[in-house]
C-alpha atoms as one frame of an Amber mdcrd trajectory, in Angstrom:
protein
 -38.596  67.512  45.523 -38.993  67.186  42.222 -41.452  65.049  40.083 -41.587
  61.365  41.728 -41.964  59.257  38.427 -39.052  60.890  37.674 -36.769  60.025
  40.932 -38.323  56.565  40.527 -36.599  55.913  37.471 -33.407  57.536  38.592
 -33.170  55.088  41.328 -34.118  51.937  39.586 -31.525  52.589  37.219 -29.222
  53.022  39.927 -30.485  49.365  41.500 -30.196  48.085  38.171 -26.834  48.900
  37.506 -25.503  48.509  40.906 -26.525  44.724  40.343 -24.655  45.322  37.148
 -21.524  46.380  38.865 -21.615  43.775  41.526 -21.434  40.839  39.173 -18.425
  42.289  37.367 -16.251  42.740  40.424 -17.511  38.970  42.175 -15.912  38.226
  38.957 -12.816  40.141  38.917 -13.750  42.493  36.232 -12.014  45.186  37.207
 -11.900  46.726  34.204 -15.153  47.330  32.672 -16.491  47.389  36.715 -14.507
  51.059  37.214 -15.874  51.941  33.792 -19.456  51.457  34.677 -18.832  52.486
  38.447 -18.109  55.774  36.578 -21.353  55.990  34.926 -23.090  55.105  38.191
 -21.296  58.087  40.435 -23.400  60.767  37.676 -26.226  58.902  38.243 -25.998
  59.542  42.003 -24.636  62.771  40.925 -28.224  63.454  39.407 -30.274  62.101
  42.474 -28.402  64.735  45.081 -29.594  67.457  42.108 -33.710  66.979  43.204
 -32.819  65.493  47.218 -33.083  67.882  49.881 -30.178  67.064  51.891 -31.878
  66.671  55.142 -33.280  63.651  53.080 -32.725  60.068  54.461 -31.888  58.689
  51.278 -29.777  62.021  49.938 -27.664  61.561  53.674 -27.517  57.341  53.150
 -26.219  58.105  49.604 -24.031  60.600  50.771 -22.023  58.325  53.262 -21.898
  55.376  50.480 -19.795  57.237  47.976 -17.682  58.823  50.711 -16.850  55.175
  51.503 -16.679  54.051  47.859 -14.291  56.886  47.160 -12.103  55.582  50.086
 -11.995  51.881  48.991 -11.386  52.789  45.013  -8.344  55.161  46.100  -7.009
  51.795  47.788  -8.207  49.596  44.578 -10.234  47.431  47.233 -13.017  46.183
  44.912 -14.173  43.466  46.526 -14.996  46.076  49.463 -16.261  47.996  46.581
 -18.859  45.812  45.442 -19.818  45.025  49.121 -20.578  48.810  49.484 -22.924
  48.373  46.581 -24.837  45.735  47.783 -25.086  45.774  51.317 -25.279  50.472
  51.176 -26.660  51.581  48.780 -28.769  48.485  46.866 -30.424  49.088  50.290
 -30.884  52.349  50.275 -32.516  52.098  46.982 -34.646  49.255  47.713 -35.780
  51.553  50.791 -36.446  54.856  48.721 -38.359  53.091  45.891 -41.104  51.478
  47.903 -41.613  55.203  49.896 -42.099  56.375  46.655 -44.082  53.246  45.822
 -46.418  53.860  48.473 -47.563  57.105  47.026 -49.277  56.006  44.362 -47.197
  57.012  41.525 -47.557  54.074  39.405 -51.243  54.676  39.611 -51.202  55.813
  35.651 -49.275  52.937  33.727 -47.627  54.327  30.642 -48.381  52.405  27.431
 -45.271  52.038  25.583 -46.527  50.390  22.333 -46.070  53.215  20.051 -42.369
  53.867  20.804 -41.598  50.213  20.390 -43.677  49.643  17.402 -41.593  52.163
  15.565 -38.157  51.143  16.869 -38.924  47.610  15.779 -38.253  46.515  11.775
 -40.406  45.306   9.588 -40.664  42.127  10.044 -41.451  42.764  14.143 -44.310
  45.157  12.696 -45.793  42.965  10.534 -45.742  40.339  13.581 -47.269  42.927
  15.379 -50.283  43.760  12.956 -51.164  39.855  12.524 -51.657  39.471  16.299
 -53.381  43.195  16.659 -55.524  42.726  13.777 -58.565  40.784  15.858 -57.873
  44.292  18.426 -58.644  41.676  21.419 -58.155  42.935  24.663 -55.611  41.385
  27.082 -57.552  38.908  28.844 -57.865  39.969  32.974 -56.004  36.494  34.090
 -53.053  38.240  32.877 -51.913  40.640  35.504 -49.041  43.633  35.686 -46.457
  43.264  38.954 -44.453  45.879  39.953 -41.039  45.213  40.598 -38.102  46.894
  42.313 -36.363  48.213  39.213 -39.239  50.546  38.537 -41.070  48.361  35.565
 -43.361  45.545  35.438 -43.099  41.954  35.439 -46.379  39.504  34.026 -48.147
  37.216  36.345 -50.774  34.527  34.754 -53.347  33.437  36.543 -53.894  29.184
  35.742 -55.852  26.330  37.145 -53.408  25.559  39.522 -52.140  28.832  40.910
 -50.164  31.474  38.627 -47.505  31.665  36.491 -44.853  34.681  37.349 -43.070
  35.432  34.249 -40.106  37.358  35.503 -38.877  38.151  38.981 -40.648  41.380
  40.840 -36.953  42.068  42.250 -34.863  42.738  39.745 -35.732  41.031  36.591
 -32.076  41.794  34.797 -30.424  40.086  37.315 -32.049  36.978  37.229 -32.013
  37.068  33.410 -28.204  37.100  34.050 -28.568  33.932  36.395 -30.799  32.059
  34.141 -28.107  33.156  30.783 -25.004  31.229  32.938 -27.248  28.691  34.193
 -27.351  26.975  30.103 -25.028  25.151  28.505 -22.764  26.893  26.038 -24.005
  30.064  27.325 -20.512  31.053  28.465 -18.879  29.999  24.966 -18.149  32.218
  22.373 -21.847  31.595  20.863 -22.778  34.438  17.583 -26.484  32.858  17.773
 -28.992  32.550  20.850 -32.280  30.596  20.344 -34.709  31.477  23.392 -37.998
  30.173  24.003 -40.611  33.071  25.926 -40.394  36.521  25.334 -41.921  37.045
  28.848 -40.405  41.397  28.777 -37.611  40.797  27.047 -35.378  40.942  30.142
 -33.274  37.796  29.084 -33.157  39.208  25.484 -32.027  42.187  27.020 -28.877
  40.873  29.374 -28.239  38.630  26.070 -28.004  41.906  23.816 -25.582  43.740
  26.130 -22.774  40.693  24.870 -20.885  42.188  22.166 -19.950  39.021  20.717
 -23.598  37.847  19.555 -24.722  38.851  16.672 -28.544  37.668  16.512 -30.842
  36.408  19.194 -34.155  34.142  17.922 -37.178  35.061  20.404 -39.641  32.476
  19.885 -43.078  33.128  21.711 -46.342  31.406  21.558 -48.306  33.282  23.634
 -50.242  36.530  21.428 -50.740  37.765  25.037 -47.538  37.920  26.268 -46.293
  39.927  23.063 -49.491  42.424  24.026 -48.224  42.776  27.295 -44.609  43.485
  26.827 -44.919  45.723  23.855 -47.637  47.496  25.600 -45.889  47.592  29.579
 -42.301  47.461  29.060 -39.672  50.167  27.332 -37.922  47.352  24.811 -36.724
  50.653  22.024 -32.981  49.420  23.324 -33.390  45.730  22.684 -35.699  46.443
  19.251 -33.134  49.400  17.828 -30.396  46.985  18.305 -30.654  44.924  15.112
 -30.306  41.779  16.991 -33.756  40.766  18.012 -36.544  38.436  16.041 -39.138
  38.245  17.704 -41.185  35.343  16.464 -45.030  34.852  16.904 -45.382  30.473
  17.062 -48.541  29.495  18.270 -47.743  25.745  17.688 -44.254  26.422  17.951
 -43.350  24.482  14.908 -41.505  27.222  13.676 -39.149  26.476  17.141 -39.247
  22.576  15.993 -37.869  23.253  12.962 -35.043  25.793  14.012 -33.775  23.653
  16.952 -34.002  20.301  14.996 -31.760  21.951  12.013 -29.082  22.778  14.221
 -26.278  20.144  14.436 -25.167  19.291  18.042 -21.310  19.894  17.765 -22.181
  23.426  16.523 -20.810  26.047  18.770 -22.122  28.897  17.445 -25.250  28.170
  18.545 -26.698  28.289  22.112 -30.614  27.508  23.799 -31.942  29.184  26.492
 -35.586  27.549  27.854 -37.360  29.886  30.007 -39.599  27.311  31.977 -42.407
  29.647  33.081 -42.773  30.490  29.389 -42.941  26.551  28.494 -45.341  25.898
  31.376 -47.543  28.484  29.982 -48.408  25.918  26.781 -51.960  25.342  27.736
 -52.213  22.602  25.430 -51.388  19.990  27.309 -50.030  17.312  23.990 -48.395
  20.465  22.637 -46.860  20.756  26.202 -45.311  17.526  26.666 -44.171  17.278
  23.158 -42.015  20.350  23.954 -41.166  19.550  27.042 -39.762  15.672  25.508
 -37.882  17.685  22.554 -36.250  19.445  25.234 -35.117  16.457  26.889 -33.855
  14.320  23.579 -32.384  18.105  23.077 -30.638  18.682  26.523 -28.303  15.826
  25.780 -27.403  16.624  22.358 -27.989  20.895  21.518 -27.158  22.176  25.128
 -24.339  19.770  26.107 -23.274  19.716  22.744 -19.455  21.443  23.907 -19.353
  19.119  26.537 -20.416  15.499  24.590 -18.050  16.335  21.722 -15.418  17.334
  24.350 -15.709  13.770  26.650 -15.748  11.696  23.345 -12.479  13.703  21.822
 -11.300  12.596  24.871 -12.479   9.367  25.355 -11.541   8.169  21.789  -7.914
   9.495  21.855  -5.005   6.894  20.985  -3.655   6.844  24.682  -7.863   6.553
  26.107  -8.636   3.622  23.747  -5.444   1.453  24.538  -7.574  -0.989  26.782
 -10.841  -0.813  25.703 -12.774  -2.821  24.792 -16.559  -2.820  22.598 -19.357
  -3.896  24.000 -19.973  -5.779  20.817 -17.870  -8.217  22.883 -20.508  -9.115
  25.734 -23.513 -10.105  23.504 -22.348 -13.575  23.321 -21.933 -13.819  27.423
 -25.575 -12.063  27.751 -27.646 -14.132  24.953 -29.814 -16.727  27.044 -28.846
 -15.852  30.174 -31.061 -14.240  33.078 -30.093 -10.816  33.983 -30.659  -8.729
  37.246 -30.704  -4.667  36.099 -30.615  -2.695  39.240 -31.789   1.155  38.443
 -31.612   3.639  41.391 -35.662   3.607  42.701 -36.128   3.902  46.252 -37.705
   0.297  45.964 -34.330  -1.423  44.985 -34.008  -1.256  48.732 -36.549  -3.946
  49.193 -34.641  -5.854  47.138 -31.238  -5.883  48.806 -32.083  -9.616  50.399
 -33.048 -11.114  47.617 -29.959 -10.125  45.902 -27.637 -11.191  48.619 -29.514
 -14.526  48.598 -29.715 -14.973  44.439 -27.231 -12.222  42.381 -24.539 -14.633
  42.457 -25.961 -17.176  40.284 -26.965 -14.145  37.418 -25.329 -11.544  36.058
 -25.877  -8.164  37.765 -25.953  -5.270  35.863 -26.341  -2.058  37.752 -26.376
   1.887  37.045 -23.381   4.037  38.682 -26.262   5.695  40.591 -26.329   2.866
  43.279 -22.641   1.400  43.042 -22.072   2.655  47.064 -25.059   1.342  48.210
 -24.128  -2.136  46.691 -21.079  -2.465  47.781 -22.035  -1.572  51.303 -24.858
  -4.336  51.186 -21.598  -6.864  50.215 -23.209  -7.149  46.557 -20.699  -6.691
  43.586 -22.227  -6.100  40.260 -20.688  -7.654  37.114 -21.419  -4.249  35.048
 -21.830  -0.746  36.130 -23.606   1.187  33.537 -22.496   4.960  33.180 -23.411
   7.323  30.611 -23.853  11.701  31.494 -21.454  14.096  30.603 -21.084  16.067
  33.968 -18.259  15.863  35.797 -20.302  15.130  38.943 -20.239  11.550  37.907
 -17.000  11.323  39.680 -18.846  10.852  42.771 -20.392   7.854  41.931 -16.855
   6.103  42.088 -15.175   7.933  44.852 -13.589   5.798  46.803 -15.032   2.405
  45.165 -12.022  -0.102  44.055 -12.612  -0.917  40.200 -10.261  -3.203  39.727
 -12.954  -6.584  39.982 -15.709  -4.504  38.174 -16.431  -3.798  34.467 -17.700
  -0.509  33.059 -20.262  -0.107  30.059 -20.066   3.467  28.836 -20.576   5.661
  26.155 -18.105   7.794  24.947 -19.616  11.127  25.828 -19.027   9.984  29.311
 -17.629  12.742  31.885 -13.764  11.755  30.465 -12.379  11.502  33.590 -14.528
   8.307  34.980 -13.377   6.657  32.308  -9.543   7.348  32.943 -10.074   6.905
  36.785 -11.794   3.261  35.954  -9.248   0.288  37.024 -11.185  -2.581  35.905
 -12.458  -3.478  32.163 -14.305  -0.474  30.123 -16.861  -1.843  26.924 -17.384
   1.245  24.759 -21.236   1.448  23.297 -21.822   3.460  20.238 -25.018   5.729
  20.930 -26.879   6.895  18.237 -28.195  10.266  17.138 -24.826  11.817  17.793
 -22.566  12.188  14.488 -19.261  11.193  15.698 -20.285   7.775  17.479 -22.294
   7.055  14.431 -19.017   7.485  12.121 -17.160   5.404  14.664 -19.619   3.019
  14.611 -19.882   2.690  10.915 -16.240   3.160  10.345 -15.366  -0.204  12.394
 -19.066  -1.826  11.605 -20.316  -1.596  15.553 -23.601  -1.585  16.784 -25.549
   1.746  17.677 -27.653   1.746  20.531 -30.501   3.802  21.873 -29.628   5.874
  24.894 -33.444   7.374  25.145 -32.098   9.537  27.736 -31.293   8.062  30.788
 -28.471   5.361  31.657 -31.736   3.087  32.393 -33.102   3.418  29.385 -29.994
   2.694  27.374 -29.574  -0.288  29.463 -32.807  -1.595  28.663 -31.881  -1.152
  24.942 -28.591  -3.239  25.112 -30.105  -6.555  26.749 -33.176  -6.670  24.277
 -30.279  -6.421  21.534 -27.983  -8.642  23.567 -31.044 -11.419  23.456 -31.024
 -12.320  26.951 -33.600 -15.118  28.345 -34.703 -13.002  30.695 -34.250  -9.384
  32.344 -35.130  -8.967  35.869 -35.426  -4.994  36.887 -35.269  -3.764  40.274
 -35.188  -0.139  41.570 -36.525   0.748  38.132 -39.403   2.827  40.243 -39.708
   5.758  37.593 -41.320   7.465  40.073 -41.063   8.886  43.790 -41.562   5.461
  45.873 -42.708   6.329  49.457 -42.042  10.317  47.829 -38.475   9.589  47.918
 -36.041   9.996  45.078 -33.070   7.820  45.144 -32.519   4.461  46.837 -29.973
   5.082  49.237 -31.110   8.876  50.232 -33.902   9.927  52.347 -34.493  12.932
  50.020 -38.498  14.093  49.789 -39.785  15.520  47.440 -42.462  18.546  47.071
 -45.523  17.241  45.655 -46.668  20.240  44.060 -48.460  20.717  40.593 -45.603
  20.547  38.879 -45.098  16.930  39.448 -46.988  14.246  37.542 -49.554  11.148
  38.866 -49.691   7.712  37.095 -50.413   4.640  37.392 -48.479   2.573  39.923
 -47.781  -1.191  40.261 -49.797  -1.675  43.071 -52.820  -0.220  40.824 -52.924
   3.256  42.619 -51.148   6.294  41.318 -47.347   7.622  42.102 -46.201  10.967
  41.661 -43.197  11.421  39.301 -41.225  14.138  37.212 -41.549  14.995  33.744
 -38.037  13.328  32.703 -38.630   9.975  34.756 -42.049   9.759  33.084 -40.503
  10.473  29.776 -38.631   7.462  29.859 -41.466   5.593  30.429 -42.918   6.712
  28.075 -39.735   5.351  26.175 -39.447   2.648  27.601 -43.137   1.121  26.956
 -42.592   2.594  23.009 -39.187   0.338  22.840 -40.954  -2.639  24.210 -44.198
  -1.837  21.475 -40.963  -2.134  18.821 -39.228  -5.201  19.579 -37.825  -7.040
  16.702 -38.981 -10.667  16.878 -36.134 -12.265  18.466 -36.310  -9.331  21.386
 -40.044 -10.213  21.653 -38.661 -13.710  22.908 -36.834 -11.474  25.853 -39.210
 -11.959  29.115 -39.224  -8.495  31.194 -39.854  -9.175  35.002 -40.452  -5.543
  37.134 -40.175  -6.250  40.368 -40.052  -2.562  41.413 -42.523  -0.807  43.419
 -43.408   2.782  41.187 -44.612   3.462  38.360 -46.435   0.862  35.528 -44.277
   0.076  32.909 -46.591  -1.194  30.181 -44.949  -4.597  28.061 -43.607  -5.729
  31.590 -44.346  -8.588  33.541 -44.857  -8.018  36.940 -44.783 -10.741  39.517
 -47.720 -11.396  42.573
């Protein structure tokens, strides 16, 4: 046999591009699937060149393209790709950890010369800043091998490690993470991604022929040491479409992602989390990590928001709708009961029976089944994301007795489906509702993220005597998520611990203590007459500073 490195690579080409092939004929490809299927039968061709062929692997290769051969001659490619994956993805897998297991990795090759001269100046000159203190890569940062025959980067933290790609196949995954964004499968010229990690998702973003430049923006010095130093990136760097950017405060990021207008479709954000966990200062952290969720809502679902409100706005949508403008009159004075979606509202579900019909309930979609179940009709269900899974929340439910307060960038089709009234808000930060709103002199509201949090905002504007919240938990109450689901959670270090009403602590996520966060900072910045507003919590999670909460 001839030299193992050699063979190595051979095959975890083969396992790359197998992967490659699979995804194009799950997706009916057929096209460019035969053309690369072609490229992969001389790579096989190769292998049988330096097997013996009383070699396991030469004979288990040797039976896959017979039957490969069969099912192309009868255009069978779904039995095609199955060949791939459950044959000779296998057999691969099998032949690269027996060659794993003799050492030949023992000698890692440093690639930083080759991909210091395939990169262009600017890269270089990147490269020099961060070289010029010639520090060593610290030992918490740690080389993985995976199964395609390169390395991934692990990170050793407080609270465990950080893996920065997988130590399967890092391409596919990239691929995963690509269609798991927003506007990733539109006809975007311009990628923004945050974490080089080794340049696998810049990689699987390169091989689209429609993009013409891809913004890597990395904060980590290390990272860049590692990948130029571990991982063959001469394809991605020669191909004229990669800036790599060296951020340590990632203000540079700030400032790209805030000058990018939200209906702009050229432009699409991929956030690689591990790469965003790996800010180690913690204020730095969380400002990111609340920039991407203001962002989320406005960059990422930008298609989709200006999509639901083209929609929602049309002549034949608007015909009986109404503006929420119209309610402030009914709400000023009166006592309101806002039900959010804690697991506490539960506890609450008596009371309400016994008291909602003398105020006005106002309630978020989340928890419209569980209300009507408990025999307790809301005056106004609140309903705000973009997602078509919001049709859930009224399957089945008869509208006709119960008004809707929406924004337009509301999934369209909840909306259309409604039978009862519909008051259209105006949300701010979003350019079209703020020409609508200015166009027939509306008010704008804060949405701060969430459908609570936008609720919040229109009863301190409406001037009502008094808001009473229940389910507004913010947290996991009794480590549950939702009221109405007996869905744990994992309390692991990803999750945060604050102060709870009781005057212990209550884990929650980063978005439900974001709007918190918001909501105490919108209570800090009440006008006068919304300082007159008394704000009763009679939830059971997390502390909401600026409320009053009953013994």
């Amino acid at each position: 046999m001839c030299n193992s490195n050699n063979n190595y690579s051979k095959i975890s080409k083969l396992l790359k591009l197998s992967d490659d092939l699979i995804y194009l004929f799950r997706k009916q490809d057929v096209y460019n699937g035969i053309q690369l299927h072609g490229d992969i039968i001389k790579i096989i061709t190769d292998i049988f060149d330096v097997y013996d062929e009383r070699d396991d692997f030469f004979t288990e290769l040797e039976e896959s393209l017979k039957n490969l051969l069969q099912a192309q001659e009868y255009s069978d490619y779904i039995l095609m790709a199955d060949i791939y994956e459950l044959q000779i993805k296998q057999a691969c897998k099998r032949e690269l950890e027996r060659l794993h297991g003799q050492g030949i990795w023992q000698n890692v090759n440093d690639f930083y010369s080759i991909n210091y001269n395939a990169a262009d100046k600017e890269i270089k000159s990147m490269l020099d800043m961060i070289n010029a203190d010639e520090e060593d890569i610290p030992d918490n940062y740690q080389l993985v091998e995976n199964m395609i025959g390169g390395f991934s980067l692990k990170k050793k933290i407080d609270k465990g490690e950080l893996i920065f790609s997988s130590i399967n196949n890092p391409y596919a995954d990239a691929k995963v993470m690509i269609d798991s964004f927003a506007g990733c499968e539109s006809n975007s010229r311009y990628y923004i991604v945050l974490g080089l990690e080794f340049g696998y998702i810049s990689s699987a973003l390169c091989e689209q022929e429609d993009i013409e430049h891809i913004y890597v923006f990395e904060h980590d010095k290390y990272v860049i040491k590692a990948a130029m130093h571990y991982h063959n990136m001469t394809v991605l760097l020669e191909s004229g479409k990669v800036s790599i950017i060296y951020d340590s405060q990632l203000t540079r990021f700030g400032s790209k992602m805030a000058s990018i207008k939200s209906d702009n479709e050229d432009v699409s954000i991929i956030i690689h989390r591990p790469s965003m966990m790996n800010i180690s200062n913690k204020q730095l952290r969380e400002k990111v990590e609340d920039f991407f969720l203001h962002q989320s809502s406005v960059l990422s679902q930008g298609k989709r928001l200006t999509g639901n409100f083209r929609k929602n706005t049309s002549d034949s949508a608007m015909k009986e709708v109404h503006y929420i403008d119209e309610l402030k009159d009914i709400f000023q004075k009166k006592e309101v009961y806002f039900l959010a979606g804690g697991p506490s509202l539960e506890n609450n579900l008596d009371f309400l029976k016994s008291n909602g019909k003398e105020k006005i309930i106002v309630c978020v979609g989340t928890i419209l089944k569980l209300l009507i179940k408990n025999n307790i009709v809301p005056d106004y269900v609140v309903m705000i994301d973009s997602q078509k899974g919001m049709m859930a929340q009224i399957d089945g439910i008869n509208t006709h007795n119960l008004s809707l307060i929406y924004i337009p960038t509301l999934y369209y089709g909840v909306a259309d489906a409604w039978q009862g009234k519909k008051y259209m808000a105006m949300q701010d930060d979003f350019e079209y509702t703020e020409a609508m709103a200015k166009q027939k002199q509306l008010m704008l509201f804060e949405t701060g993220g969430s459908v609570s949090t936008f609720a919040i905002d229109f009863l301190l504007r409406f001037g009502c005597k008094k808001i009473v919240c229940m389910g507004l938990d913010l947290g996991f109450t009794d480590k549950r998520r939702h009221a109405g689901s007996q869905t744990g959670i994992n309390t692991d270090y990803s999750l945060r611990k604050v102060k709870s009403v009781d005057g212990g602590y209550i884990y929650t996520g980063k978005n439900l203590d974001n709007y918190r966060l918001w909501i105490e900072r919108r209570l800090d910045r009440r006008t006068q007459k919304e300082k007159d507003v008394e704000i009763v919590n009679m939830s059971k999670g997390a502390y909401v500073k600026g409320m009053i909460y009953p013994l």
